[in-house]
N, C-alpha and C positions, 0 to 999 in steps of 0.2 A: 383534826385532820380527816376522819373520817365525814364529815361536814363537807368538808372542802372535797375528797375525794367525790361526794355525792351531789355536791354542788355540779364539780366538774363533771359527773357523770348526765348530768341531766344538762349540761351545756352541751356537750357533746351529741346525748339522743337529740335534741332539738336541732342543732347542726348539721344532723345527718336526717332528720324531717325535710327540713328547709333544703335541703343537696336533694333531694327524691323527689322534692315539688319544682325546683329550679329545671330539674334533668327534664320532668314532665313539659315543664315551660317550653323548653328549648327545643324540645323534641314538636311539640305543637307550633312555633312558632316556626318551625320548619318545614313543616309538612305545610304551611300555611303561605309560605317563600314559595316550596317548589309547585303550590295550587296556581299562584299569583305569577310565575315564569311561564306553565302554560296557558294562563290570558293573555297575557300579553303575547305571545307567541301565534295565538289564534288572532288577538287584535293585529297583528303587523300583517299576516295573510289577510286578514279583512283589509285593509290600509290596502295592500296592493291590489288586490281584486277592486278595491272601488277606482283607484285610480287607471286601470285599466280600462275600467266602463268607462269612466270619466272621459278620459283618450277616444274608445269608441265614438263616445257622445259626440265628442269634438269631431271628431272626423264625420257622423251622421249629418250633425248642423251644418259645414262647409258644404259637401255633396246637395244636401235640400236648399244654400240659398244658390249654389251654382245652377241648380235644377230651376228655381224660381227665378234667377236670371234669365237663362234662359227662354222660360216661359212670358215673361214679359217682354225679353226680344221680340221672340215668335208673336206675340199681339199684337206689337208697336207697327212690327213689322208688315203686317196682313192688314191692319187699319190702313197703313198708306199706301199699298196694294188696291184696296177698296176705295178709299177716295181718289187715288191715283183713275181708278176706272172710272168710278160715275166722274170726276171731270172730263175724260173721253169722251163719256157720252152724255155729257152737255155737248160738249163743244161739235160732238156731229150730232146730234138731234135739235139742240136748239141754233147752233150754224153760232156761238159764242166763239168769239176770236182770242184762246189762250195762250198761245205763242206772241202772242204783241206784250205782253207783260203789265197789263193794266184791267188783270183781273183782281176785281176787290169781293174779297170773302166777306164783306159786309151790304152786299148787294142781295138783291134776293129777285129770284125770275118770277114776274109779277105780269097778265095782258101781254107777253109775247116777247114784254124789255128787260133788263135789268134795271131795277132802280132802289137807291139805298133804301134800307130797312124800315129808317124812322120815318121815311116820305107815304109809306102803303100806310093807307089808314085800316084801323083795328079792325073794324067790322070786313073790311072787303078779304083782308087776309085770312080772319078764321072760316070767311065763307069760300074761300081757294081751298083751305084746308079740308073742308069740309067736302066739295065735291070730289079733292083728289081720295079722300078716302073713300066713299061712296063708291066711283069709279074703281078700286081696286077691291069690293068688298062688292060686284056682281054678283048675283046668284045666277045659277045656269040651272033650266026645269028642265 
């Protein structure tokens, strides 16, 4: 009996080892829960803060292509402003009749006429070229 009483005793201290390491566990595993509650708790504010840039972003990008719309209005616009004029002034400097509607933008003012493009042979055009530049690159002493 006394065997068995020492038996028992010593199941028992081991029982009450194992209960002190388990307490220890639980107690670690918890502190370890309430580390991992406030990650995630910083991760979900991080989650909102990016979704909020996010939103910004989106609203940044609509504003800059409404802006670049815009801005390419405004070119589209001024370019036919600009040919809208120098057509003007053909039509009063070279005396071109563009209200008859049989102006061909494949025509080119060649000797005082218009005549199609592919008809002006190469050499005479680049030498038109050449003195309308000359002519606009005067020097004044």
């Amino acid at each position: 009996m006394t065997n068995q009483i020492k038996e028992l005793s010593d199941v028992h201290c081991h029982c009450d080892t194992e209960k002190e390491s388990l307490k220890d566990e639980i107690v670690g595993l918890t502190v370890e829960r309430l580390s991992l509650e406030v990650e995630i708790q910083k991760l979900k504010g991080g989650l909102t803060d990016l979704c909020v840039a996010k939103q910004a972003d989106a609203e940044k990008i609509n504003q800059l292509k409404k802006d670049l719309d815009e801005a390419q209005n405004f070119v589209v616009e001024k370019h036919k402003l600009g040919f809208s004029k120098a057509l003007q002034q053909d039509r009063y400097f070279y005396k071109i009749p563009l209200d008859e509607g049989n102006f061909d933008v494949r025509k080119y003012f060649h000797k005082g006429e218009l005549f199609p493009i592919n008809d002006i042979p190469y050499d005479e055009a680049s030498e038109e070229e050449e003195a309308a530049n000359d002519d606009e690159h005067v020097d004044v002493k």
